[in-house]
N, C-alpha and C positions, 0 to 999 in steps of 0.2 A: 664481971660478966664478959666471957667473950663478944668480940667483932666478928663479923659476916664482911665475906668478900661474895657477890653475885652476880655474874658479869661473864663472859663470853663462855656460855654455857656449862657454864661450873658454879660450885658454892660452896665454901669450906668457912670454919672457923677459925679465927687465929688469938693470941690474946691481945686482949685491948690496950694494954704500954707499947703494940708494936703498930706502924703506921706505914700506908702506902705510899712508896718510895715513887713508884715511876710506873704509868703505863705506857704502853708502846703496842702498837699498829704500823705494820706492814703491809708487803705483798702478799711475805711469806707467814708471816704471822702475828696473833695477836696475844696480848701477855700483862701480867702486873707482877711488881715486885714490893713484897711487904718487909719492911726492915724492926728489926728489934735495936733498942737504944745502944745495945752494944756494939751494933753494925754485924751480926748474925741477918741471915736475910733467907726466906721462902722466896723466891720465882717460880710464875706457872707461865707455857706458852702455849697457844694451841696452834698448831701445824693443823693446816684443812685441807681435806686428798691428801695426802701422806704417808704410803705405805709400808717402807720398811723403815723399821724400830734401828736395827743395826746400821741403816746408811745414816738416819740422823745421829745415835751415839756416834762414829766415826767422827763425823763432819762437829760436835761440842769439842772431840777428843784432839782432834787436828787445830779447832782455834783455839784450845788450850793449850796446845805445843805450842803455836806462834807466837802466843803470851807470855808464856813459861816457860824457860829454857830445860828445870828439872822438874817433868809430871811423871808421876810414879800412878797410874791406875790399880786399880782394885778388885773385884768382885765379893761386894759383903756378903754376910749371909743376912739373910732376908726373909723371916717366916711368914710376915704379910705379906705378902708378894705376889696380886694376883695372875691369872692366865695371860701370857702374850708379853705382858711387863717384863723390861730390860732395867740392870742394875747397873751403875759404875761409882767407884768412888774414884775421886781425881786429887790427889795433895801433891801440895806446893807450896814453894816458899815464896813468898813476899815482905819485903821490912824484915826479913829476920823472923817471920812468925811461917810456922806451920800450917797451913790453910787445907780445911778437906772440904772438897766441892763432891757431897753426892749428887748426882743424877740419876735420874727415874723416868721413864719414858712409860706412859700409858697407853694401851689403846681407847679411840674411843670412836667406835664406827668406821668410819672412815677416816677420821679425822686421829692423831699422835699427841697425848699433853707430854709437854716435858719439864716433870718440875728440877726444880735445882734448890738443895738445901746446902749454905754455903756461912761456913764460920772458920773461926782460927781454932786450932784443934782442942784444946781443954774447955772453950767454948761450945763447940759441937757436942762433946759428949757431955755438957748439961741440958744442950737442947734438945739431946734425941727424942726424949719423949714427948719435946711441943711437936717438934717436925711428924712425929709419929699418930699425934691427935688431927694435927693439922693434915695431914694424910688420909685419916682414918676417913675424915666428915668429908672430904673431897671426895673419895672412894664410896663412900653411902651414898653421896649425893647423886654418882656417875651410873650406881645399881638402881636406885629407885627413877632414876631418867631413862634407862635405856629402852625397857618396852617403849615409853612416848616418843623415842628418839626416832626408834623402828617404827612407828608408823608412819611419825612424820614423812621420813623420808622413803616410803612407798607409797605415799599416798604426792608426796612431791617432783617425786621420778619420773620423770615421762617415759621411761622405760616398762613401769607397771602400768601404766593406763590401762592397758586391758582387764585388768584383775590379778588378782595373785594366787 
């Protein structure tokens, strides 16, 4: 039976061998990182007020440069892919292993998640299709909240006070 992650306004499934690595809470943002035994790892962060998708990828892709001396980026192809959502794949070497860090940057309101699906490369391509479930249920979860999201936040605006 899959796990449930539910927690800074997200909800996705993950499978149950894999266990939450580290939350972390910011200024700038708040996030969990779920690790599989192999050390393959989902990150989700939610950036609040956030509005462009391309200065945050920039600013993942620069502290991967500072990390990394060779980052080769990518643009996969992507047929889930919904509206507004930015892609990048980012590989690298580390220990002598091939490392591909995708990145996914969501809208959500106002608010940017950015997940990060992150393994050594023949690893990655057996998890694409958890990373891809574990996407999917995030993404359902992000459609069936968003009318409640929008009301919330016109009915919490004091911009709409007046009515809308």
């Amino acid at each position: 039976m899959p796990a449930t992650f539910d927690d800074f306004g997200v909800r996705f499934m993950y499978p149950d061998n894999w266990e939450v690595a580290e939350r972390t809470a910011s200024d700038d943002s708040v996030g969990v990182t779920i690790e599989s035994p192999d050390g393959t790892f989902f990150s989700f962060n939610r950036y609040p007020d956030l509005a462009s998708a391309a200065e945050l990828m920039a600013d993942v892709e620069a502290a991967m440069r500072s990390e990394y001396d060779e980052l080769e980026v990518h643009v996969p192809q992507c047929d889930d892919a919904g509206e507004g959502e930015l892609i990048r794949d980012l590989q690298f070497y580390y220990l002598d292993l091939l490392i591909v860090s995708r990145n996914l940057i969501i809208p959500d309101g106002n608010d940017l998640l950015l997940i990060q699906m992150q393994s050594e490369n023949r690893d990655f391509e057996k998890n694409e299709l958890v990373f891809a479930a574990m996407l999917k249920t995030l993404r359902d979860h992000l459609a069936e909240s968003a009318p409640h999201r929008s009301e919330t936040r016109l009915t919490a605006d004091p911009r709409n006070a007046g009515g809308v």
